[in-house]
SERO-437183 format. One record per residue (C-alpha): z, y, x. Coordinates in steps of 0.001 Angstrom, whole numbers, plus 524288, in hexadecimal, padded with zeros to 5 digits. Example, Ala and Ser with C-alpha at 12.3 -4.5 7.8 and 13.67 -1.06 7.14 Angstrom:
2
<rec z="81E78" y="7EE6C" x="8300C"/>
<rec z="81BE4" y="7FBDC" x="83566"/>
This chain:
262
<rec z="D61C8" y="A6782" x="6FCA9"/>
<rec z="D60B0" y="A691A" x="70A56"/>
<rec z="D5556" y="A711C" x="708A8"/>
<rec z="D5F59" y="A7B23" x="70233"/>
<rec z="D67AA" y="A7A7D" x="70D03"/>
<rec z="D5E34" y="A7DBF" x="71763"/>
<rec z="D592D" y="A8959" x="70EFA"/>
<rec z="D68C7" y="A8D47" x="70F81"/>
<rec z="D6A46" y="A8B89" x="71EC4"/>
<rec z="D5E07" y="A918E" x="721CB"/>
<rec z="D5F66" y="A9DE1" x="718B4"/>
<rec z="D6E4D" y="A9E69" x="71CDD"/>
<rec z="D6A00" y="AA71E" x="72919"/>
<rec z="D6141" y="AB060" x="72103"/>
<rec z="D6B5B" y="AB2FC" x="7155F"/>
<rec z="D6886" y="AC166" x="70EBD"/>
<rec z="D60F6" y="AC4A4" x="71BFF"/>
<rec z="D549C" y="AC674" x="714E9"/>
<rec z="D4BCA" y="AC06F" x="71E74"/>
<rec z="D3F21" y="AC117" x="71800"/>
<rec z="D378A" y="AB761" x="720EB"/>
<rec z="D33EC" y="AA9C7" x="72254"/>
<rec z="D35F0" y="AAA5F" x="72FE9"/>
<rec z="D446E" y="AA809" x="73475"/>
<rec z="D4965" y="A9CC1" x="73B8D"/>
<rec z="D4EDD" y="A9132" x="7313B"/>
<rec z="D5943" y="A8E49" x="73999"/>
<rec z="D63B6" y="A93D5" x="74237"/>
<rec z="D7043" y="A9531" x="7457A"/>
<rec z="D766E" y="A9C14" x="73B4A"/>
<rec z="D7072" y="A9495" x="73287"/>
<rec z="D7B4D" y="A8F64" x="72AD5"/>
<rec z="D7E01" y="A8724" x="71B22"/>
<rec z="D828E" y="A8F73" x="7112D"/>
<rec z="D8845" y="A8E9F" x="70283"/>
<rec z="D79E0" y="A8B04" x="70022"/>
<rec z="D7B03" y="A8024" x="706D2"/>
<rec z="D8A35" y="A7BB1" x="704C0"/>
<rec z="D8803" y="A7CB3" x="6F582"/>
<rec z="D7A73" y="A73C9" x="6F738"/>
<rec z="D8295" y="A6A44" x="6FCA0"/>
<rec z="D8C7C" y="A69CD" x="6F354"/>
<rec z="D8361" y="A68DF" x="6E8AF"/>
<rec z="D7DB8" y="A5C9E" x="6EF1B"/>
<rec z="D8ADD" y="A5711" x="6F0EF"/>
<rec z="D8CD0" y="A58A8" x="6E034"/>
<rec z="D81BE" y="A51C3" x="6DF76"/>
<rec z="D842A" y="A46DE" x="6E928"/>
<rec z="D91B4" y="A42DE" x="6E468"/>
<rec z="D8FDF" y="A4536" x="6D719"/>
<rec z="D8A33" y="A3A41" x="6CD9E"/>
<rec z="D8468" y="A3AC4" x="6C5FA"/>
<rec z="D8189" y="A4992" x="6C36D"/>
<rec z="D8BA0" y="A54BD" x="6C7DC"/>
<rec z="D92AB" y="A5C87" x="6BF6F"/>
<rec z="D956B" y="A6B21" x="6BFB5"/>
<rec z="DA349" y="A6788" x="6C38A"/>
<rec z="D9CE7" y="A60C6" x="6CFAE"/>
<rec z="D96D0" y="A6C70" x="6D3EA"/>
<rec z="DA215" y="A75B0" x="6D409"/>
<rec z="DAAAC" y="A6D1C" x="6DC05"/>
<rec z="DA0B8" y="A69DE" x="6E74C"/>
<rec z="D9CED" y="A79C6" x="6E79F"/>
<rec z="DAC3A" y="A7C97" x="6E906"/>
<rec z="DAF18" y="A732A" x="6F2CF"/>
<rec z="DA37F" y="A76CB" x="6FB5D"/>
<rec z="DA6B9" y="A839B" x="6FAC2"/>
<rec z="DB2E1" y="A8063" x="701B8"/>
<rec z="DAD83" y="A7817" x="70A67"/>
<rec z="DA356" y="A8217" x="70F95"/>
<rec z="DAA09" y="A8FC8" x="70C8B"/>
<rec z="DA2AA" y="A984C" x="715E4"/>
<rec z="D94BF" y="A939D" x="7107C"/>
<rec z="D915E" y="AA180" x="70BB3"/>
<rec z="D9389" y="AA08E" x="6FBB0"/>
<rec z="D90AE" y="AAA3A" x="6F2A6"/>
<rec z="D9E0D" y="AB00D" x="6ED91"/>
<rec z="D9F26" y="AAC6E" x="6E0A4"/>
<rec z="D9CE3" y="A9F5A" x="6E531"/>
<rec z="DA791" y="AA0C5" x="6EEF9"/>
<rec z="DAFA1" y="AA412" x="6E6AE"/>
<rec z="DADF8" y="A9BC4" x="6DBAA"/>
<rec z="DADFA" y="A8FD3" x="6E51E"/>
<rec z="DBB2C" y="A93BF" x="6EA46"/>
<rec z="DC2A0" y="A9630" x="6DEB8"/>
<rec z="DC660" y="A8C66" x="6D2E4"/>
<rec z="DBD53" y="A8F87" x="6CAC2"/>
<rec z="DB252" y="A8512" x="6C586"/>
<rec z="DAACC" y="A8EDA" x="6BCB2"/>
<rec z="D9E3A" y="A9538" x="6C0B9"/>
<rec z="D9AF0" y="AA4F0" x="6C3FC"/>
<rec z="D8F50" y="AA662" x="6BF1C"/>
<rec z="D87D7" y="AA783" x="6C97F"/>
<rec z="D781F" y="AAA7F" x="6CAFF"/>
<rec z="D78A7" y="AAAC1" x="6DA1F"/>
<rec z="D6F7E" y="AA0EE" x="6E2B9"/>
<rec z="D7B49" y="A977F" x="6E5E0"/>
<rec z="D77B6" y="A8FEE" x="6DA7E"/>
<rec z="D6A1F" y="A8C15" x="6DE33"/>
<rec z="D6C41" y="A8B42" x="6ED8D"/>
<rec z="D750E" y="A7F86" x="6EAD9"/>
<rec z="D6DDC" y="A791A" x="6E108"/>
<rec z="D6341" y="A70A6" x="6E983"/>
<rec z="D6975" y="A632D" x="6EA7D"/>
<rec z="D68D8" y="A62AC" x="6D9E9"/>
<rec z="D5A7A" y="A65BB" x="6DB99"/>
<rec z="D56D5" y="A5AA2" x="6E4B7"/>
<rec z="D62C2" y="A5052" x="6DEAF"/>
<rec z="D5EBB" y="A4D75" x="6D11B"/>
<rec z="D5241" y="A4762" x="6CCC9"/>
<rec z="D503A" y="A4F6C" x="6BF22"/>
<rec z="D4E75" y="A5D64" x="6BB92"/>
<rec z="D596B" y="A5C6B" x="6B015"/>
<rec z="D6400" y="A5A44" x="6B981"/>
<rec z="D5DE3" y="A609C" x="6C42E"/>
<rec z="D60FA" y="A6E9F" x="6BB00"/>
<rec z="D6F0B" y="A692B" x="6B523"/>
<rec z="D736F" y="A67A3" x="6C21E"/>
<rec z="D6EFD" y="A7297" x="6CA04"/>
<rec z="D7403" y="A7ACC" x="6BCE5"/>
<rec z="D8146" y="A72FF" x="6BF67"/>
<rec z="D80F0" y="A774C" x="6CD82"/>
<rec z="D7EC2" y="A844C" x="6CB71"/>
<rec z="D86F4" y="A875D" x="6BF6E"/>
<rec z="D949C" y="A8509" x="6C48C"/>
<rec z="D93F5" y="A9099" x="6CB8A"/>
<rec z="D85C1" y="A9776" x="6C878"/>
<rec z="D8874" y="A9687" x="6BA07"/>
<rec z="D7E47" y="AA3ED" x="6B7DE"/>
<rec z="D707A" y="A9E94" x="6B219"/>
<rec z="D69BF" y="AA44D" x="6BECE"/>
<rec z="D724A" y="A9D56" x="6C6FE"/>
<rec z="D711C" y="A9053" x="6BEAA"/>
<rec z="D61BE" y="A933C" x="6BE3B"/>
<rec z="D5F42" y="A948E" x="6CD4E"/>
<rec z="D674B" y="A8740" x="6CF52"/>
<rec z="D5E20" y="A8248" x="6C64E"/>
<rec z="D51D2" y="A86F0" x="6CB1F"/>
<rec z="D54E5" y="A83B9" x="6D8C4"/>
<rec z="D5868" y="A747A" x="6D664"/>
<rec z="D4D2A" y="A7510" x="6CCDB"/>
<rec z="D42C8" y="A787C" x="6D8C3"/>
<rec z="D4844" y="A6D4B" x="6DFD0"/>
<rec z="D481B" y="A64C4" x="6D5A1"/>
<rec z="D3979" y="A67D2" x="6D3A2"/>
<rec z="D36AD" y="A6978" x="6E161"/>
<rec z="D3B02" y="A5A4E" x="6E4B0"/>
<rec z="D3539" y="A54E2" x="6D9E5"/>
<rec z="D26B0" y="A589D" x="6DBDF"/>
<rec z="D24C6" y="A65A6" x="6D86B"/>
<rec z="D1CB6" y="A6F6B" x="6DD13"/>
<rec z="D2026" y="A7C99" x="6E08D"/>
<rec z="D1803" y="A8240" x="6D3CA"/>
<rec z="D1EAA" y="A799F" x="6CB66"/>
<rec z="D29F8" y="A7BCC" x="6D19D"/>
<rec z="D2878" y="A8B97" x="6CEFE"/>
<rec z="D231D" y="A8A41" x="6C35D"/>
<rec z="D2E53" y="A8375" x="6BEE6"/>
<rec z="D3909" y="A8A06" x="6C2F4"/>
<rec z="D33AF" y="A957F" x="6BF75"/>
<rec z="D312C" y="A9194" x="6AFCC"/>
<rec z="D403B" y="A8A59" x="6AFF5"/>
<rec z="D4735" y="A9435" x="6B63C"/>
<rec z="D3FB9" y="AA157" x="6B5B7"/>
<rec z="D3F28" y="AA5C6" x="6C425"/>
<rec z="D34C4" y="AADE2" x="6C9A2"/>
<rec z="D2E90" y="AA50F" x="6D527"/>
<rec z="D2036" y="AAC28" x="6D3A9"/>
<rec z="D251E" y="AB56B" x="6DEE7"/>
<rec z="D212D" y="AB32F" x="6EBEF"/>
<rec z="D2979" y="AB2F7" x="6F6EA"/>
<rec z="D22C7" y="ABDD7" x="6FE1A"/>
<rec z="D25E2" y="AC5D4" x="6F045"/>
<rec z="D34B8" y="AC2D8" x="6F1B0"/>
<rec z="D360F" y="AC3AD" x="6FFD7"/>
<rec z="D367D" y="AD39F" x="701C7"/>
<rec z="D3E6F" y="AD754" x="6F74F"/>
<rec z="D4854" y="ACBA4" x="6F4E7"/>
<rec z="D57E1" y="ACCE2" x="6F96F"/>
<rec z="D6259" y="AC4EB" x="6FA58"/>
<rec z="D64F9" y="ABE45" x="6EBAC"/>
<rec z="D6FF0" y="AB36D" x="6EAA5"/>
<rec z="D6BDB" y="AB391" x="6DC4E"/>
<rec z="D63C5" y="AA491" x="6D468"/>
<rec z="D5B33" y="AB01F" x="6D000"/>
<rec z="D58D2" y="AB6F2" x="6DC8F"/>
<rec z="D56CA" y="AAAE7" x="6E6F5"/>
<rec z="D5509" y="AA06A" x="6DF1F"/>
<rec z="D4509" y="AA3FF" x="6DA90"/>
<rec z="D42E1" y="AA8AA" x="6E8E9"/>
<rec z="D4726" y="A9AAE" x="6EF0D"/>
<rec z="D3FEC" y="A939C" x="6E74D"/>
<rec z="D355B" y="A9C77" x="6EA8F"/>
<rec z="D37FC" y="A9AF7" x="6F821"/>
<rec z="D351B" y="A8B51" x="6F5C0"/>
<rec z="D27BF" y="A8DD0" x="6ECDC"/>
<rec z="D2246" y="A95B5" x="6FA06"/>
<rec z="D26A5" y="A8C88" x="70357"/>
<rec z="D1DB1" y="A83D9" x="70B61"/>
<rec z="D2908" y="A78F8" x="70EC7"/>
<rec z="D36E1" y="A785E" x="71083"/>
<rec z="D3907" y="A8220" x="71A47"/>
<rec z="D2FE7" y="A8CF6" x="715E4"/>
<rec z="D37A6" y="A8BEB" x="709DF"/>
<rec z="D42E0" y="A8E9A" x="71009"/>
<rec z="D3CE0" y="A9AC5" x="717AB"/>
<rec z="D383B" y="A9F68" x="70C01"/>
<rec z="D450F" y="AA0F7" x="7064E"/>
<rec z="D4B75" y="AA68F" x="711EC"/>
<rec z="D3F83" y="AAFEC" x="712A5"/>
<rec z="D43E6" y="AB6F1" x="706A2"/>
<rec z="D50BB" y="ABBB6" x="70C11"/>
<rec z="D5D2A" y="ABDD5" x="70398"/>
<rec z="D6614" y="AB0F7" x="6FF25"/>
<rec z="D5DFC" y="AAA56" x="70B55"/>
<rec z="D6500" y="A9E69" x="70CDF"/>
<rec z="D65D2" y="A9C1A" x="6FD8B"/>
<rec z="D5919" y="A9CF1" x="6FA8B"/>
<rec z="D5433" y="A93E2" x="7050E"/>
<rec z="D5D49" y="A8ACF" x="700FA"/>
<rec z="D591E" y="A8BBD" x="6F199"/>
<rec z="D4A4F" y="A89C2" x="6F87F"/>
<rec z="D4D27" y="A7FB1" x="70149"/>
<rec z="D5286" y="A7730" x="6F7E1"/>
<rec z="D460C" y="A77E6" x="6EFB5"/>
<rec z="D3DB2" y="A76A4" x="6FC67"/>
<rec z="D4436" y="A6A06" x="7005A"/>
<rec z="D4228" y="A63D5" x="6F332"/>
<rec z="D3205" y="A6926" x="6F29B"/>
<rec z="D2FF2" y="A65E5" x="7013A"/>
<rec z="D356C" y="A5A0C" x="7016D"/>
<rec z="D40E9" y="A5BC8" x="70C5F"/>
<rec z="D45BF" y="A674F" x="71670"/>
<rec z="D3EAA" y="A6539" x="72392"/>
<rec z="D4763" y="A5DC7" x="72D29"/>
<rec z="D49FC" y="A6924" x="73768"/>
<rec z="D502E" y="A7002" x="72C53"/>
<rec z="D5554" y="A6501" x="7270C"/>
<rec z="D5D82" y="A6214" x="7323E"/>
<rec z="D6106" y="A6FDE" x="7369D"/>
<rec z="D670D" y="A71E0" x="729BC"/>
<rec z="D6E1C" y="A662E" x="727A3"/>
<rec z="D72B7" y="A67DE" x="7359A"/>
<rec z="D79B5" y="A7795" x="7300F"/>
<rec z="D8161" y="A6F9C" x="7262C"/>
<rec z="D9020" y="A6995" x="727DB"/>
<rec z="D90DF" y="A5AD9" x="72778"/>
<rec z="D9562" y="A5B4B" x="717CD"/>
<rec z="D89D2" y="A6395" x="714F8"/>
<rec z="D8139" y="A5C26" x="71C81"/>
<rec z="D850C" y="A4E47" x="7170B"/>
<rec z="D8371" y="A53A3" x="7075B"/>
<rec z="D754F" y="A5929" x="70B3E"/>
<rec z="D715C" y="A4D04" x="712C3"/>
<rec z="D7741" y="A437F" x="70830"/>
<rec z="D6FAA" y="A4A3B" x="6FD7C"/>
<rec z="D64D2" y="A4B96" x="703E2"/>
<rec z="D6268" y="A3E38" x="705A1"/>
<rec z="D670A" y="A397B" x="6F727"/>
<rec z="D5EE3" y="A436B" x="6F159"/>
<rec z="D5442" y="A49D1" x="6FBB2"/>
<rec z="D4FD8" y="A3D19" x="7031F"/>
């Protein structure tokens, strides 16, 4: 989990700027949490106070009441909009929002089963479209596998066979064409590609800023899988990114981190 929100602070500066290098500075002062981030946390709140597994209901109210609490964290607009209106059904959405938030299911639960009910749960209350349920999926799948002793190939391998994305390319392939893509189907592959290149934690991260487009998104979708394969987020970043988050945030991250990523 908060190997998702690093990816989110650090990418947060780099946003649609197309960077296309490794070579940027991980921190600075613009650096700054965004829905990424808020919407992580509220996912590990469900699954903190809820016993003894949430339901969809459970979900929708913590996404609502974030939302107010932390209106200015850069949402898509549909989510916006849903989350400040009455309504409890979904859009049927494919965009990234569904996996970015997904991380804390991956590294919570101890079986596969439930690991894929609840990150469809997550997801479906708002990203109701297959793509969007399938990148939630995929994402707290990787971490799931990732934590539990898998290596990258069999990682790949099966992701690829369970939910048919293309992670043969290279990131040098999808570096000099690629563009900003808020879509599961669009970001999704490429962060977890990001994490199969990746030496450790923060060359994961790099890797996924690297590619430009949905920057901070698809460092956080990487750096949730990176945490769970490498074992932990180095301390430096550890500490500079819990030290960019507001005393609520900060207190959910640290409290599930040490129930569930001790």
């Amino acid at each position: 989990m908060l190997g998702a929100i690093a990816g989110d602070i650090i990418g947060s500066v780099y946003e649609g700027k197309s960077l296309k290098s490794k070579n940027f500075p991980l921190f600075d002062r613009q650096s700054r949490f965004t829905d990424d981030t808020v919407l992580t946390v509220a996912v590990a709140d469900v699954i903190l106070h809820t016993e003894p597994l949430p339901a969809s209901g459970k979900f929708i109210d913590q996404f609502k009441w974030y939302y107010s609490c932390y209106l200015y964290a850069g949402y898509g607009r549909n989510f916006s909009n849903w989350a400040k209106s009455h309504s409890r059904q979904p859009y049927n959405s494919f965009g990234n929002g569904a996996a970015m938030r997904v991380s804390p299911i991956g590294f919570a639960f101890d079986d596969l089963e439930t690991v894929l009910t609840l990150a469809q749960r997550s997801a479906e209350v708002t990203h109701n479209h297959p793509e969007g349920i399938k990148g939630a999926q995929a994402t707290a799948t990787a971490i799931f596998l990732a934590r539990t002793g898998y290596d990258k190939a069999k990682i790949q391998s099966y992701i690829q066979n369970t939910f048919g994305y293309d992670l043969e390319r290279s990131l040098d392939d999808i570096r000099p064409t690629y563009q900003y893509n808020a879509t599961c189907q669009g970001s999704v592959p490429q962060a977890i590609i990001a994490f199969l290149e990746s030496t450790n934690f923060e060359d994961a991260i790099r890797n996924a800023v690297s590619l430009g487009g949905d920057s901070d998104t698809i460092a956080c979708i990487a750096g949730g899988i990176a945490q769970a394969y490498y074992g932990s987020v180095p301390k430096a970043i550890a500490d500079h990114t819990l030290s960019h988050l507001d005393e609520h945030l900060c207190t959910i991250t640290e409290k599930f981190m040490y129930r569930y990523c001790a």
